[in-house]
N, CA and C of each residue as an Amber inpcrd file, in Angstrom:
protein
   210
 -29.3440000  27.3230000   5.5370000 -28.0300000  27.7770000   5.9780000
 -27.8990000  27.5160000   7.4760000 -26.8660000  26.9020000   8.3430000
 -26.6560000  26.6610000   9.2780000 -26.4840000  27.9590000   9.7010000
 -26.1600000  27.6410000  11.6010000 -25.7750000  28.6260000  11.9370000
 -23.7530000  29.1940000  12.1820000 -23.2970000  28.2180000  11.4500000
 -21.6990000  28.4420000  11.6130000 -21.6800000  29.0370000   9.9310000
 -22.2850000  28.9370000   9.0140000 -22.2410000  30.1680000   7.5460000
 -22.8630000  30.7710000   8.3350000 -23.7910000  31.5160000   8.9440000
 -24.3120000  32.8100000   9.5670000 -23.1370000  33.7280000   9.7410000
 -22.6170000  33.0250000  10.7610000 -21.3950000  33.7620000  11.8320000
 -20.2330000  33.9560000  10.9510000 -19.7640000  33.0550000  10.0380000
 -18.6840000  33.6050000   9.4820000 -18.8890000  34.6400000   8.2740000
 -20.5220000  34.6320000   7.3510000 -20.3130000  35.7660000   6.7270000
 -20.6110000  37.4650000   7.5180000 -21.0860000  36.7400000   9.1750000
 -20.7330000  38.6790000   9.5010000 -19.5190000  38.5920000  10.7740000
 -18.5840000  37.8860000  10.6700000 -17.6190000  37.9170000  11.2140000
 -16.9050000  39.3690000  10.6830000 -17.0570000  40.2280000  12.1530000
 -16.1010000  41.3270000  12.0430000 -14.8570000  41.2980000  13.0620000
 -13.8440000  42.6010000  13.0720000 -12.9970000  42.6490000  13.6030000
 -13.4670000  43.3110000  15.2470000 -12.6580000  43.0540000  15.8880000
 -12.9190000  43.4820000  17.5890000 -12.6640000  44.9930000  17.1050000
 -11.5900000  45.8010000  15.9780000 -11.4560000  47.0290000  16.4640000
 -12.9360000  47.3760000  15.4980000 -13.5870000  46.7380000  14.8470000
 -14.8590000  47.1820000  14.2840000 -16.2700000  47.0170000  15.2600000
 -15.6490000  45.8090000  16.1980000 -16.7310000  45.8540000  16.8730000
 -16.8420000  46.8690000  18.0260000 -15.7990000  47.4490000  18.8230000
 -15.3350000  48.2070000  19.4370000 -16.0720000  49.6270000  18.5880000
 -16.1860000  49.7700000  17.6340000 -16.2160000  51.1980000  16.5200000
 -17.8500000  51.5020000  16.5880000 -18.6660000  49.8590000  16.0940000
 -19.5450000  50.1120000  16.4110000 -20.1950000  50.2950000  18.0460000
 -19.8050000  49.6360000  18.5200000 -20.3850000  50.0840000  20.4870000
 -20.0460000  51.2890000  20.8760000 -19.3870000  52.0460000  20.2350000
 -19.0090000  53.6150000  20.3260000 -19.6550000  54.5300000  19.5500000
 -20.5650000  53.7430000  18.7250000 -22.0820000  54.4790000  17.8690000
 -23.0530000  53.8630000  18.4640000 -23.1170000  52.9340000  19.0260000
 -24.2420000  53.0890000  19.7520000 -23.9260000  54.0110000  21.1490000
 -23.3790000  53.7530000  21.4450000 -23.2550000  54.4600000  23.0260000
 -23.2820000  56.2750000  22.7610000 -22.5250000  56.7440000  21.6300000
 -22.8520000  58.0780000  21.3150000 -24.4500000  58.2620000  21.2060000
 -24.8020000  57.3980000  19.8940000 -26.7030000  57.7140000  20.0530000
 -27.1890000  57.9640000  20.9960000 -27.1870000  57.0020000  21.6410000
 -27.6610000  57.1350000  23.2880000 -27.4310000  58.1240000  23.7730000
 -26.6190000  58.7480000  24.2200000 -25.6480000  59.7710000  24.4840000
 -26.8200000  61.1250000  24.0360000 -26.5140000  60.9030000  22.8750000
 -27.4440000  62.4300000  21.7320000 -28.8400000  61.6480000  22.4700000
 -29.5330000  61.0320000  22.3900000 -31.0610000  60.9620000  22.1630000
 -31.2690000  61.3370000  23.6760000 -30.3810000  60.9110000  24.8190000
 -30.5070000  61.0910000  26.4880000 -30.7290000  62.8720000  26.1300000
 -29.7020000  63.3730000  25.4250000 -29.9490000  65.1560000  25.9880000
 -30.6690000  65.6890000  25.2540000 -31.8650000  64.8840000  24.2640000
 -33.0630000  65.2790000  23.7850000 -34.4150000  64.7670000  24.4480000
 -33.9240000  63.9450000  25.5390000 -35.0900000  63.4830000  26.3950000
 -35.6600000  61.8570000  25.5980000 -35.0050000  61.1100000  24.7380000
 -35.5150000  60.0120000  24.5270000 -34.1150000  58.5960000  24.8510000
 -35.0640000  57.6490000  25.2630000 -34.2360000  56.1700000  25.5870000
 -34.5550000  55.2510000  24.6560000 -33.4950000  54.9650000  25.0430000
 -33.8080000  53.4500000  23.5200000 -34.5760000  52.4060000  24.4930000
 -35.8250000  51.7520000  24.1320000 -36.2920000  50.5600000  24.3600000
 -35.9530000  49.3520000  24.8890000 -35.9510000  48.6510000  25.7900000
 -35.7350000  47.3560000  26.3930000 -35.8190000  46.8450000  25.1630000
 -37.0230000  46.3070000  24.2990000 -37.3920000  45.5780000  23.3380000
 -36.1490000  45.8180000  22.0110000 -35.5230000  46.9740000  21.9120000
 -34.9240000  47.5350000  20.6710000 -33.4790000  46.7130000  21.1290000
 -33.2430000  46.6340000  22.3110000 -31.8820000  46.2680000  22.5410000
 -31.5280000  45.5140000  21.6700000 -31.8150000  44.1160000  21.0190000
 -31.6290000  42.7190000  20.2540000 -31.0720000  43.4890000  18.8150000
 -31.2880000  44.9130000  18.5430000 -31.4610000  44.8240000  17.0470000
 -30.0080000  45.6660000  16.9310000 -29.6710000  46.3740000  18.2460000
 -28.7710000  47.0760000  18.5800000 -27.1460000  46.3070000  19.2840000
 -27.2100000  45.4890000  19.4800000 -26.9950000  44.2240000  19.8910000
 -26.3950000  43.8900000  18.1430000 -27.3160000  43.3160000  17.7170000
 -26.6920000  43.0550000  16.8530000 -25.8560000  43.1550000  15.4810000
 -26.0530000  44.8130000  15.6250000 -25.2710000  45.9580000  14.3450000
 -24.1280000  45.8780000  15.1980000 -24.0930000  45.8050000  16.7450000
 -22.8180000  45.5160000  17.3860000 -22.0310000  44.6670000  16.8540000
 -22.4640000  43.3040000  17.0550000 -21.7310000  41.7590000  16.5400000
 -21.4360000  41.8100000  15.3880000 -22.0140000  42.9890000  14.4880000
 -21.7000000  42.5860000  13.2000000 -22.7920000  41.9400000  12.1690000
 -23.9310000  41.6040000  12.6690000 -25.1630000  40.8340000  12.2400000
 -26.0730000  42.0050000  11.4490000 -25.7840000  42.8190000  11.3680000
 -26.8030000  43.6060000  10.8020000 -25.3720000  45.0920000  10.2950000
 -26.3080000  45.6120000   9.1030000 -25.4300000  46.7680000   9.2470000
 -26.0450000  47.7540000   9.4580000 -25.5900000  49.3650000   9.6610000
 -26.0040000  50.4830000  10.0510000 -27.6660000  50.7930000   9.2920000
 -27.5830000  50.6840000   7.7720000 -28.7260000  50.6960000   7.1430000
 -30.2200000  50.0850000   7.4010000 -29.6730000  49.0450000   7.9940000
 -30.3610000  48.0940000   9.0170000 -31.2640000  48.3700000  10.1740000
 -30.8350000  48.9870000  10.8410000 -30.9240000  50.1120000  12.2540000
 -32.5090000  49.9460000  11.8630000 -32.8590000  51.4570000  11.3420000
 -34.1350000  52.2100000  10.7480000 -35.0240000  51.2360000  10.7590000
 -35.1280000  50.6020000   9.8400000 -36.2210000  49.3050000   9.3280000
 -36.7230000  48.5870000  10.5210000 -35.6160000  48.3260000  10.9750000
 -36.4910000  46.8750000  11.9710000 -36.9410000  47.6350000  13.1610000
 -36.5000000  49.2100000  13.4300000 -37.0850000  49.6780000  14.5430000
 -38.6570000  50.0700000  14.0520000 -38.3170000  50.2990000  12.7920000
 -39.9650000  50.8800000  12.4730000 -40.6930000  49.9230000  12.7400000
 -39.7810000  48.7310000  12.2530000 -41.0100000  47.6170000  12.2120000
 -41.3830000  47.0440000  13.6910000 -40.2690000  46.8030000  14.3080000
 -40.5610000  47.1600000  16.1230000 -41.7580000  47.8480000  16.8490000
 -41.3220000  49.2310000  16.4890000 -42.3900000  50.0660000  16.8440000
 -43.2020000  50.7720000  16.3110000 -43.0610000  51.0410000  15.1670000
 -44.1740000  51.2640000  13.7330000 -43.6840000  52.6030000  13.5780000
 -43.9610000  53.2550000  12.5780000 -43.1680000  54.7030000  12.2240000
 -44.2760000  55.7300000  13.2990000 -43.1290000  56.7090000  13.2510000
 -43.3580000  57.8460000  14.4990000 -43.7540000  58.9320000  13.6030000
Protein backbone atom coordinates (compact mmCIF):
# COMPACT_ATOMS: atom_id res chain seq x y z
CA UNK A 1 0.00 0.00 0.00
CA UNK A 2 1.42 3.34 -0.90
CA UNK A 3 1.54 6.15 1.05
CA UNK A 4 -1.42 8.35 -0.71
CA UNK A 5 -4.12 4.96 0.28
CA UNK A 6 -2.59 5.53 3.84
CA UNK A 7 -3.70 9.17 4.04
CA UNK A 8 -6.91 8.95 2.43
CA UNK A 9 -8.26 5.97 4.47
CA UNK A 10 -7.56 8.16 7.80
CA UNK A 11 -8.42 11.33 6.26
CA UNK A 12 -10.41 13.20 8.94
CA UNK A 13 -12.22 16.44 9.26
CA UNK A 14 -10.30 19.70 10.75
CA UNK A 15 -13.44 20.01 13.20
CA UNK A 16 -12.40 16.24 14.21
CA UNK A 17 -9.03 17.03 14.20
CA UNK A 18 -9.48 20.11 16.30
CA UNK A 19 -11.80 17.53 18.78
CA UNK A 20 -9.09 15.32 19.03
CA UNK A 21 -6.11 18.03 20.10
CA UNK A 22 -8.63 19.05 22.75
CA UNK A 23 -8.27 15.31 24.23
CA UNK A 24 -5.09 15.37 24.14
CA UNK A 25 -4.44 18.67 25.63
CA UNK A 26 -7.21 17.88 28.43
CA UNK A 27 -5.10 14.51 29.32
CA UNK A 28 -2.31 16.44 29.77
CA UNK A 29 -4.11 18.83 31.63
CA UNK A 30 -5.56 15.80 34.19
CA UNK A 31 -2.17 13.82 34.31
CA UNK A 32 -0.09 17.58 35.04
CA UNK A 33 -2.45 17.88 38.42
CA UNK A 34 -1.61 14.26 39.28
CA UNK A 35 2.08 14.93 38.92
CA UNK A 36 2.72 12.90 35.57
CA UNK A 37 4.03 14.18 31.81
CA UNK A 38 3.65 12.57 28.79
CA UNK A 39 7.07 11.48 27.27
CA UNK A 40 9.19 13.14 24.54
CA UNK A 41 9.31 9.57 22.97
CA UNK A 42 5.22 9.13 23.31
CA UNK A 43 4.70 12.35 21.37
CA UNK A 44 4.66 10.39 17.62
CA UNK A 45 1.80 8.14 18.85
CA UNK A 46 -0.12 11.17 20.17
CA UNK A 47 0.59 13.04 17.17
CA UNK A 48 -0.91 10.72 15.41
CA UNK A 49 -4.57 9.86 17.03
CA UNK A 50 -4.33 13.71 16.29
CA UNK A 51 -4.03 13.38 12.31
CA UNK A 52 -6.34 10.83 12.41
CA UNK A 53 -3.75 7.82 11.95
CA UNK A 54 -4.59 5.92 14.80
CA UNK A 55 -7.77 5.80 16.86
CA UNK A 56 -8.43 6.41 20.59
CA UNK A 57 -8.31 2.48 21.26
CA UNK A 58 -5.00 2.74 19.87
CA UNK A 59 -3.55 5.13 22.53
CA UNK A 60 -3.05 2.18 25.36
CA UNK A 61 -1.22 -0.46 23.24
CA UNK A 62 1.52 1.25 21.64
CA UNK A 63 2.27 3.16 24.90
CA UNK A 64 2.58 -0.12 26.68
CA UNK A 65 4.51 -1.24 24.06
CA UNK A 66 6.66 2.08 24.23
CA UNK A 67 7.16 1.79 27.69
CA UNK A 68 6.10 -1.64 28.85
CA UNK A 69 3.10 -1.93 31.30
CA UNK A 70 3.26 0.03 34.66
Amino acid sequence: MDDIDLRERHRITAAETARRRDHVRRADAANRLQGATRSAASEAIFAAYVRGEIGVTDIIPRLKALHGPR
